[in-house]
Z-matrix of the N, CA and C atoms (Angstrom, degrees):
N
C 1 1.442
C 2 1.529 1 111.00
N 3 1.485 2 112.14 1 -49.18
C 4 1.859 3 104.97 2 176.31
C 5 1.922 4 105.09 3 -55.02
N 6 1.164 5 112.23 4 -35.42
C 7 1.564 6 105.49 5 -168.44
C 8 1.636 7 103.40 6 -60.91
N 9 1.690 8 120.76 7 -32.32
C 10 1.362 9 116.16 8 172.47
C 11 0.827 10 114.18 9 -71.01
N 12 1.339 11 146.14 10 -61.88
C 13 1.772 12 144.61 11 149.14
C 14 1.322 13 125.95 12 6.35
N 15 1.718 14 95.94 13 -65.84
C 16 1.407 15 106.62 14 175.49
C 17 1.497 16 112.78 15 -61.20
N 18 1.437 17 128.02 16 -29.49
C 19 1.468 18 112.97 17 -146.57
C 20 1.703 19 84.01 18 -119.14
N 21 1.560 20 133.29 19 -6.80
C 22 1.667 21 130.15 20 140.10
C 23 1.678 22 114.97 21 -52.07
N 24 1.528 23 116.24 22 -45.34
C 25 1.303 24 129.24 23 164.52
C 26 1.391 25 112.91 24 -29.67
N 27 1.478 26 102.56 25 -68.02
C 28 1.556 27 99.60 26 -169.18
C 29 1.569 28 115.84 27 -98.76
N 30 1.220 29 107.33 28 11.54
C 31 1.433 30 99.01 29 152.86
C 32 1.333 31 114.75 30 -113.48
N 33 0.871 32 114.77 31 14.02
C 34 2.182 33 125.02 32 153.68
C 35 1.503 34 86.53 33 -80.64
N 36 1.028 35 120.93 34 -82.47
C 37 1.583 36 124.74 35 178.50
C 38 1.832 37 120.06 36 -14.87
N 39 1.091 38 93.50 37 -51.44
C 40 1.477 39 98.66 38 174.34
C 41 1.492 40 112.98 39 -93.38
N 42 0.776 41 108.19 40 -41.83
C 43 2.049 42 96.38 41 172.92
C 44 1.695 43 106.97 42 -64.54
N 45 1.387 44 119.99 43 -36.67
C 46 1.680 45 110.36 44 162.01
C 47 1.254 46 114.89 45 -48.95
N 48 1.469 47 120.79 46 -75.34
C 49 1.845 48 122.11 47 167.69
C 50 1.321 49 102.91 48 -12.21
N 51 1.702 50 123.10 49 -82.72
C 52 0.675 51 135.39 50 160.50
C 53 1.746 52 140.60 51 28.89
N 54 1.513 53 94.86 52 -101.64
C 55 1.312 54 123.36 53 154.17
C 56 1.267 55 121.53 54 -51.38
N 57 1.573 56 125.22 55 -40.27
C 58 1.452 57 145.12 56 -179.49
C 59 1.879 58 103.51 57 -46.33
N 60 1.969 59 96.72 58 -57.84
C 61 1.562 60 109.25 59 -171.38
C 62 1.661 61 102.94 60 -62.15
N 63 1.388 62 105.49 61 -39.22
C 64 1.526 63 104.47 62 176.76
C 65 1.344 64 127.22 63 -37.68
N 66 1.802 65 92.15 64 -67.09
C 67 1.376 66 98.36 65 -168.69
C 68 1.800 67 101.35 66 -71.72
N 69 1.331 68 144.35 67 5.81
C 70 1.127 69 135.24 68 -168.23
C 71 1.754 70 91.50 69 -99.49
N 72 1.391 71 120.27 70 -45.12
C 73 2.034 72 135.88 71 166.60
C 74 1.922 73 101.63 72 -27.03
N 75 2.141 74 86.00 73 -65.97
C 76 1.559 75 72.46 74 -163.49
C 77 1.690 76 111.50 75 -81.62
N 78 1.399 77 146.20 76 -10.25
C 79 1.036 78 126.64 77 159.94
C 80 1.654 79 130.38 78 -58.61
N 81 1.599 80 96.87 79 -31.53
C 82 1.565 81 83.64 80 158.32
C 83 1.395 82 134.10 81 -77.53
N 84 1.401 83 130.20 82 -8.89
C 85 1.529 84 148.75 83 -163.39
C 86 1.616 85 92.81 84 -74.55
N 87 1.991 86 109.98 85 -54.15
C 88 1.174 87 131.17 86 -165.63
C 89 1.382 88 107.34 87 -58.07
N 90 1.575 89 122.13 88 -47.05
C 91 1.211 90 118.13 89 161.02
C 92 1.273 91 128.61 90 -38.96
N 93 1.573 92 100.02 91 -66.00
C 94 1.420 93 102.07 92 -168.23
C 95 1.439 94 95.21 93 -57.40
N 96 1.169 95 137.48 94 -72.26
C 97 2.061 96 147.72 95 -150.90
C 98 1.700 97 76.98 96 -34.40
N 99 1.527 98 119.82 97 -73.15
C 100 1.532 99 115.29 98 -169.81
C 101 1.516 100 128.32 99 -49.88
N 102 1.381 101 112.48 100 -23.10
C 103 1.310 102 108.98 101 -179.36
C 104 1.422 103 106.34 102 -90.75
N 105 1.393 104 122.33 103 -11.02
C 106 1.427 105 123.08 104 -154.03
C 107 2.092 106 80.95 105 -109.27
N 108 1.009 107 114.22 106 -7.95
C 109 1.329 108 105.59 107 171.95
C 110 1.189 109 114.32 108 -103.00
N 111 1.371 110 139.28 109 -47.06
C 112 1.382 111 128.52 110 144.28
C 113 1.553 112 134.66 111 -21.53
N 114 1.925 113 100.27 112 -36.34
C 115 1.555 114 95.14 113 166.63
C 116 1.536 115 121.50 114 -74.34
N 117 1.630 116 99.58 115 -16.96
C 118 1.699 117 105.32 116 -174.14
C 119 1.373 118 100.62 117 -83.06
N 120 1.166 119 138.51 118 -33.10
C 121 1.409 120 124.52 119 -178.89
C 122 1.882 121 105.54 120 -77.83
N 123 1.317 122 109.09 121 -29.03
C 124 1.644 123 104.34 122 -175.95
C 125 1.900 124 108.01 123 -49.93
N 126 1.680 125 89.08 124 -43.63
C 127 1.946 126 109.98 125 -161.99
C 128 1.492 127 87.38 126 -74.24
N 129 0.865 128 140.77 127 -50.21
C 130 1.500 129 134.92 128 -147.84
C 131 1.950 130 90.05 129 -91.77
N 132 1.285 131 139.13 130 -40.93
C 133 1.501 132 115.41 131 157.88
C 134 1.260 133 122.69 132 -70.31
N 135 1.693 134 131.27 133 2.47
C 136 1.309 135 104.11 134 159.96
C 137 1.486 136 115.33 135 -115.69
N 138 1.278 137 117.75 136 22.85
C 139 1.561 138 133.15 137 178.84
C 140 1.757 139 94.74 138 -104.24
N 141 1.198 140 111.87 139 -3.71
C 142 1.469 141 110.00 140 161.65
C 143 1.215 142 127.21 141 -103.62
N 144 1.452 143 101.43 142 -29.42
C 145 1.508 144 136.62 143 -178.80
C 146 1.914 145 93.38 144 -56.73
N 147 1.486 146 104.79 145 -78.03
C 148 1.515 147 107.85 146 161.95
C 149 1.072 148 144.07 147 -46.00
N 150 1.309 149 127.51 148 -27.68
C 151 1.325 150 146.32 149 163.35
C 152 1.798 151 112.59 150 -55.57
N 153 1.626 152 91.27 151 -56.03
C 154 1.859 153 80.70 152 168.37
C 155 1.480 154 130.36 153 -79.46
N 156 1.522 155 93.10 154 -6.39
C 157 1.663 156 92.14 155 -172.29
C 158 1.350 157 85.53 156 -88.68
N 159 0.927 158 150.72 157 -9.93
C 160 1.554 159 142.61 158 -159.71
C 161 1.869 160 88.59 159 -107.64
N 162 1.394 161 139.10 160 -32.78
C 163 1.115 162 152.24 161 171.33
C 164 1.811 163 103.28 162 -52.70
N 165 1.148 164 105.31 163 -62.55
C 166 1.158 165 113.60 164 168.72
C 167 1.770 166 133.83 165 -71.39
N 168 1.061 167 113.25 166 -15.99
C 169 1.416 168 127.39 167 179.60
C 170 1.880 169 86.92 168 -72.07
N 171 1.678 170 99.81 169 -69.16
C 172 1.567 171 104.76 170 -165.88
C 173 1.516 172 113.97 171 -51.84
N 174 1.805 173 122.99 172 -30.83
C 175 1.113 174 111.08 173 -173.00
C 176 1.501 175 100.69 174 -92.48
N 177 1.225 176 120.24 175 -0.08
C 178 1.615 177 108.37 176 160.74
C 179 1.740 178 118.46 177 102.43
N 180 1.638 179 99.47 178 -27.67
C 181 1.418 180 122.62 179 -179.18
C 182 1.656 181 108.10 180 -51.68
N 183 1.655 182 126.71 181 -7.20
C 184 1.567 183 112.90 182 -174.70
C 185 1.390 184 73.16 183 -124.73
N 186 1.217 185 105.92 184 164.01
C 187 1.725 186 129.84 185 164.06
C 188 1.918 187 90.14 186 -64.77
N 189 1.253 188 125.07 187 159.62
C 190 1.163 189 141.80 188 145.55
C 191 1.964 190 114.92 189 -99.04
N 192 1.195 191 121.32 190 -29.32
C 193 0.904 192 112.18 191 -173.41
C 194 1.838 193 108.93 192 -72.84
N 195 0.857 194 109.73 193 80.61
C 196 1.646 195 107.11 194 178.72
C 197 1.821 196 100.94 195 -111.37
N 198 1.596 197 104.76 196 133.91
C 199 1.381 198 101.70 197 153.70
C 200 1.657 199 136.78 198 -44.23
N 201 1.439 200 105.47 199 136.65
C 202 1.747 201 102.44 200 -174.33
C 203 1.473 202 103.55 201 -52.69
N 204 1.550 203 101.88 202 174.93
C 205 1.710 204 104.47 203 -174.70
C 206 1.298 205 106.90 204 -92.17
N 207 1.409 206 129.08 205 10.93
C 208 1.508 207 140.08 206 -177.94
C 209 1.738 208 83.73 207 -93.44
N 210 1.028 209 157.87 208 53.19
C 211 1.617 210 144.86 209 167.27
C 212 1.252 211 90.88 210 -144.17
């Protein structure tokens, strides 16, 4: 009976480890999914951002002649 104990022991033992690496997998996943969604909302407001300035360039309503952003 101790030899079953012991060898329930270490497979509690190893499904803790286990679970441990898991939960360490999905907190980094969570990061990344969040950071990689923060970059999609950054790109997608300045692909709008551009879109109207390019809206406006074509309809003429802003000057185009503006100094580069190196001045």
């Amino acid at each position: 009976m101790t030899d079953e104990i012991e060898r329930l022991a270490r497979r509690l033992d190893a499904l803790e480890e286990r679970v441990a690496y898991q939960d360490e997998t999905i907190e980094a996943l969570n990061r990344t999914v969040t950071e990689q969604w923060a970059t999609i909302d950054r790109l997608k407001r300045e692909a709008t951002n551009l879109a109207e300035r390019l809206d406006e360039a074509v309809s003429g309503s802003e000057p185009v002649d503006r100094p580069p952003p190196h001045y």
